[in-house]
C-alpha positions as CSV (number, residue, x, y, z in Angstrom):
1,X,-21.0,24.0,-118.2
2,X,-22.4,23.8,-114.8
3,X,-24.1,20.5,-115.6
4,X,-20.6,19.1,-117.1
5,X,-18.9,20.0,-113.6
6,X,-21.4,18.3,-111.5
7,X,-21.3,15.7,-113.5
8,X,-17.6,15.3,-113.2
9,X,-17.3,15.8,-109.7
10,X,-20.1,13.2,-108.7
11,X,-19.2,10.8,-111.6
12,X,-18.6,8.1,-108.8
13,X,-22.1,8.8,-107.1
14,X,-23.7,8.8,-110.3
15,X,-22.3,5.5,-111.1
16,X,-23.0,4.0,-107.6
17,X,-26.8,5.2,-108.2
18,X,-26.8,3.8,-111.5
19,X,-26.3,0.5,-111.0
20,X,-28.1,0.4,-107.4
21,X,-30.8,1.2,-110.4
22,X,-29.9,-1.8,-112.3
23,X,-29.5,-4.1,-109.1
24,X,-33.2,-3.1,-107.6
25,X,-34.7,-3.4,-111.1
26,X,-33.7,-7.2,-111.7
27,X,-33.5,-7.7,-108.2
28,X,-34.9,-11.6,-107.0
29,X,-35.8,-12.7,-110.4
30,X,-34.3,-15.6,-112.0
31,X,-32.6,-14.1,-115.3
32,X,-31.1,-10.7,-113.1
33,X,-29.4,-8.9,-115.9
34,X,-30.6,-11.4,-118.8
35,X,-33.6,-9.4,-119.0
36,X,-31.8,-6.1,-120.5
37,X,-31.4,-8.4,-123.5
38,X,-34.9,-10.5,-123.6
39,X,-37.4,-7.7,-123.1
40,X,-36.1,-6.0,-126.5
41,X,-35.9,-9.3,-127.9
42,X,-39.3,-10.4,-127.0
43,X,-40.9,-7.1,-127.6
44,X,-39.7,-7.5,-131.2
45,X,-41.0,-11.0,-131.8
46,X,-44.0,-10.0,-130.6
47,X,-44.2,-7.1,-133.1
48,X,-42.6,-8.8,-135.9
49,X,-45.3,-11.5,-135.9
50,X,-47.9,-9.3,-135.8
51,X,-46.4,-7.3,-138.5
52,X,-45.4,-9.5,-140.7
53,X,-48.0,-12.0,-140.5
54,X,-51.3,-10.4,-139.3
55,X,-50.7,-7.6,-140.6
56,X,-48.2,-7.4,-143.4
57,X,-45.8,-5.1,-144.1
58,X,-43.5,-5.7,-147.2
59,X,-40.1,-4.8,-145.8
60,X,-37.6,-7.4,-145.9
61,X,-35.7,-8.5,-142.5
62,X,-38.3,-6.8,-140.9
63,X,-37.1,-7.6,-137.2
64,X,-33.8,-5.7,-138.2
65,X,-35.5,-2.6,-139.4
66,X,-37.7,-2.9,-136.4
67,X,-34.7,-3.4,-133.4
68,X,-32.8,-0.6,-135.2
69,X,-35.0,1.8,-133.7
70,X,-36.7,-0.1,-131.0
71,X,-33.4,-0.2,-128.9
72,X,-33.1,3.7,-128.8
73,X,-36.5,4.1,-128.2
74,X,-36.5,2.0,-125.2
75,X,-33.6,3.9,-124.0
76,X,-35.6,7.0,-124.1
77,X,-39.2,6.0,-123.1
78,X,-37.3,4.1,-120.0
79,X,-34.9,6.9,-119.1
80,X,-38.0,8.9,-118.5
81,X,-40.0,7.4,-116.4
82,X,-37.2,6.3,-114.4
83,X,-36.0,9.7,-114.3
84,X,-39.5,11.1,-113.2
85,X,-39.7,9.5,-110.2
86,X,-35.5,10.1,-109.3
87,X,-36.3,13.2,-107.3
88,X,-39.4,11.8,-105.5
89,X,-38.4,8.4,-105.0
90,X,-35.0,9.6,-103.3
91,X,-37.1,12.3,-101.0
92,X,-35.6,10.7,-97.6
93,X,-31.6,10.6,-99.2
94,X,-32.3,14.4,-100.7
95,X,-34.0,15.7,-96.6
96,X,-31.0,14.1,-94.5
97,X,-27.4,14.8,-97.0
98,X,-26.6,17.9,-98.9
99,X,-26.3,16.3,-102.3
100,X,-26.4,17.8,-106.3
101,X,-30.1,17.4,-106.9
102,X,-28.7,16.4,-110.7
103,X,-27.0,13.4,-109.7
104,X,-30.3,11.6,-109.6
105,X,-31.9,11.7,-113.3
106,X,-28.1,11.6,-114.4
107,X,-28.2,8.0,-112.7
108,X,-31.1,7.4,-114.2
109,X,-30.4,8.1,-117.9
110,X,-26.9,6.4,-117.4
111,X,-28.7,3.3,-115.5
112,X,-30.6,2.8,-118.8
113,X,-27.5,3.2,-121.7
114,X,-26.3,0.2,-120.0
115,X,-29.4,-1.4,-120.5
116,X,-29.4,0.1,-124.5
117,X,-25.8,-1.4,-125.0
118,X,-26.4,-4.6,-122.8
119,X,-29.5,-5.0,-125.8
120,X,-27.1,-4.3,-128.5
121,X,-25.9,-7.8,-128.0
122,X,-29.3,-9.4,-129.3
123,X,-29.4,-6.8,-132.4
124,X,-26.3,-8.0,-133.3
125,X,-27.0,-12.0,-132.8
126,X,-30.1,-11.6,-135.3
127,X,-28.2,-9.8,-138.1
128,X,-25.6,-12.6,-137.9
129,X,-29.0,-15.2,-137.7
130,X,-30.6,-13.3,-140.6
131,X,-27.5,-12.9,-142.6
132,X,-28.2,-9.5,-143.0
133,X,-25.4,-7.3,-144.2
134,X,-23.0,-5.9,-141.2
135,X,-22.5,-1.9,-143.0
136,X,-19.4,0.2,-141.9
137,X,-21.7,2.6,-141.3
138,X,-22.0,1.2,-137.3
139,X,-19.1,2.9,-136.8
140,X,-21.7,5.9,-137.0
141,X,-24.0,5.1,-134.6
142,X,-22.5,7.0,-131.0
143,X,-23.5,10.0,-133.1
144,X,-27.2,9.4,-133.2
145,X,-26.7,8.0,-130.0
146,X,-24.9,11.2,-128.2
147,X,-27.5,13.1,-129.9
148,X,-30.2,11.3,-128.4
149,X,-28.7,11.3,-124.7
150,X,-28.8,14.9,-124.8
151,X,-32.1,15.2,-125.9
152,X,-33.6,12.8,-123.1
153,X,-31.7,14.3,-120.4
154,X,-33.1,17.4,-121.5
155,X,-36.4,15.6,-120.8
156,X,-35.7,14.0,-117.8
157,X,-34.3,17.2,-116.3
158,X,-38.5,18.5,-116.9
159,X,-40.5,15.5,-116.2
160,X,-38.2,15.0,-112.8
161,X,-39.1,18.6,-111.3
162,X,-42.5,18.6,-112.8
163,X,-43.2,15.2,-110.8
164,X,-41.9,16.9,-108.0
165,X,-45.0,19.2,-107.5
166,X,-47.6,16.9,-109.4
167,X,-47.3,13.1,-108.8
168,X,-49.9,12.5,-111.7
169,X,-47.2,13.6,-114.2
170,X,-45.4,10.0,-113.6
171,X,-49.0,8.7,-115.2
172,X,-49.0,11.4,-117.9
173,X,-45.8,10.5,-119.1
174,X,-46.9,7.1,-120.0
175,X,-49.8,7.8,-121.6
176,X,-47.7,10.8,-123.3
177,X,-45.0,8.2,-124.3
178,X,-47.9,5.3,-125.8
179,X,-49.0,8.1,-128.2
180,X,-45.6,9.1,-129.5
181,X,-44.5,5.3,-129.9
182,X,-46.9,5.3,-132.6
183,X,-46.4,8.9,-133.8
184,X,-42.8,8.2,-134.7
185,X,-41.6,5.6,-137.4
186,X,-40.4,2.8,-135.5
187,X,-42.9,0.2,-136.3
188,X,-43.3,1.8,-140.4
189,X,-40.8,3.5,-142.3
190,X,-41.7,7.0,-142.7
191,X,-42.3,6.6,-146.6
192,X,-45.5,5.0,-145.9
193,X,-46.7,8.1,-144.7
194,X,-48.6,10.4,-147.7
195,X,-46.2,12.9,-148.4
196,X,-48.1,16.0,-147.9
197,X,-48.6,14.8,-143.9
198,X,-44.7,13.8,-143.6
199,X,-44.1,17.6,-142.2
200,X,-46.2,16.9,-139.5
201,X,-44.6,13.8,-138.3
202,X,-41.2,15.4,-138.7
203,X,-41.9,17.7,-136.1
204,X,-41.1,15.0,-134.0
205,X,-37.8,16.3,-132.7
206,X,-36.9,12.3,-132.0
207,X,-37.4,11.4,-135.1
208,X,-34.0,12.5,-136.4
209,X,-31.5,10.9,-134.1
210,X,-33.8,7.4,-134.0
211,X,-33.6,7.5,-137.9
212,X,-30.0,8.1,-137.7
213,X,-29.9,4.0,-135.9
214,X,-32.2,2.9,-139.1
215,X,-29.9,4.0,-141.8
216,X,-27.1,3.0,-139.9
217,X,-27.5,-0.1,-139.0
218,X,-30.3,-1.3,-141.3
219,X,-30.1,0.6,-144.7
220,X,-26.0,1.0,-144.9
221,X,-26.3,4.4,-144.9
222,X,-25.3,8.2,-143.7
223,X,-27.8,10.6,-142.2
224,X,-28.0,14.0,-144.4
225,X,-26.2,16.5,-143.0
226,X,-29.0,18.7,-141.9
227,X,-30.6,15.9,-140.1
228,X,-27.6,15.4,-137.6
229,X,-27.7,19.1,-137.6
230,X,-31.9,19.0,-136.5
231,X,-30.7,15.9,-134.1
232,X,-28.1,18.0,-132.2
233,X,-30.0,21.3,-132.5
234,X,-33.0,19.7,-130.8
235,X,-31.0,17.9,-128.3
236,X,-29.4,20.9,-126.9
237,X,-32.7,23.1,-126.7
238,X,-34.0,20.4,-124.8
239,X,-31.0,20.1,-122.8
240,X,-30.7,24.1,-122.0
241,X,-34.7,24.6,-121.8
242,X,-35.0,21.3,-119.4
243,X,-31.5,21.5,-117.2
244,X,-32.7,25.5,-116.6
245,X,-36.1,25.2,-115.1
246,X,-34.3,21.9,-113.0
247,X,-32.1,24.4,-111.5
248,X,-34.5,26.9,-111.0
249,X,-36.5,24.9,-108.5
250,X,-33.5,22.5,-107.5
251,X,-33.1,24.1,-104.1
252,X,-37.0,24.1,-103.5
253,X,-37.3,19.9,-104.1
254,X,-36.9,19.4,-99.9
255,X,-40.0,20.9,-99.4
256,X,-42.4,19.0,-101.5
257,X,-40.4,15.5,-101.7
């Protein structure tokens, strides 16, 4: 509840910060906001040709199956390392003006769903290229979507105050997030897994809401129940655990930024 209220009352500060975000990230290059839709895009040619010509993988309209999940994922791995750095990289604004120490990785996750739904645009473009069936079940998707925004800014909430007192955990999380790309099934459908390892991989608390986008968008089709129920149940754990240590060493960032 406290989170909810500062959002609320800084909503306009959070919006300021997130698109000075967007403005400083595309700032002096040719394409400016053109970019939120090609780096998906290109990304996914990139994997798509490697994946379905060097190294084949027999699912049709691959680049569908693989954008499905790619977008989401984007919007978490980037809301993270943005978010590290929020607290640190806004040091001299946090020393001189009494502001909510929240506003900052809030800016950053929202910074980045405008990115996620600027790239929705190409998602859409190669379904209609690929004549690939347009399901009702879209309608669906700000559920696996709300479920992932909580579990992020759970995350963010940690990785900003543990960058706060070690800088190398903007390195870690990089290296962290490299390993987990290919730890969840983004680029393979979990099926191709052997099913006596499958339990491990769905340990992977983001593997429930990003699988939510896949059925959704590519396979027509509802999440079980008790996997919305594992999305949202893993979402708000990380939410509670992450906002909680964030505000127990909130009023300690001026001294170390």
């Amino acid at each position: 509840m406290e989170l909810l209220r500062d959002a609320y009352r800084n909503r306009e500060l959070i919006w300021a910060l997130a698109l000075k975000d967007l403005k400083l990230r595309y700032k002096r290059s040719l394409l400016g906001f053109l970019w939120a839709l090609l780096n998906p895009l290109l990304l996914m040619v990139v994997l798509a040709v490697v994946f379905s010509t060097v190294m084949p993988i027999n699912i049709p309209h691959y680049a569908i199956f693989l954008l499905s999940v790619l977008l989401p994922w984007t919007f978490f791995a980037q809301s993270l390392s943005y978010a590290a750095e929020s607290i640190v990289g806004n040091g001299d604004l946090i020393k001189k003006v009494a502001v909510t120490k929240a506003v900052f990785p809030l800016a950053a996750v929202v910074s980045n769903m405008i990115n996620l739904l600027l790239s929705m645009i190409p998602l859409v473009l190669i379904v209609l290229v690929m004549r690939h069936p347009f399901y009702w079940t879209w309608v669906f998707l700000p559920v696996p979507l709300l479920a992932l925004t909580i579990f992020t800014l759970g995350a963010t909430f940690f990785f900003a105050t543990a960058n706060v007192y070690y800088r190398d955990v903007a390195h870690i999380i990089q290296v962290l997030l490299n390993v987990l790309f290919y730890l969840t099934p983004i680029i393979y459908a979990i099926d191709a897994i052997p099913h006596k390892y499958q339990w491990l991989f769905k340990l992977n608390p983001l593997i429930y809401a990003l699988n939510g986008f896949r059925l959704n968008v590519y396979y027509g089709l509802l999440p079980a129940p008790r996997s919305i129920i594992a999305s949202f149940v893993c979402g708000f754990l990380s939410l509670i655990i992450g906002f909680a240590i964030f505000r127990r060493h909130q009023d300690q960032f001026v001294f170390h930024v």
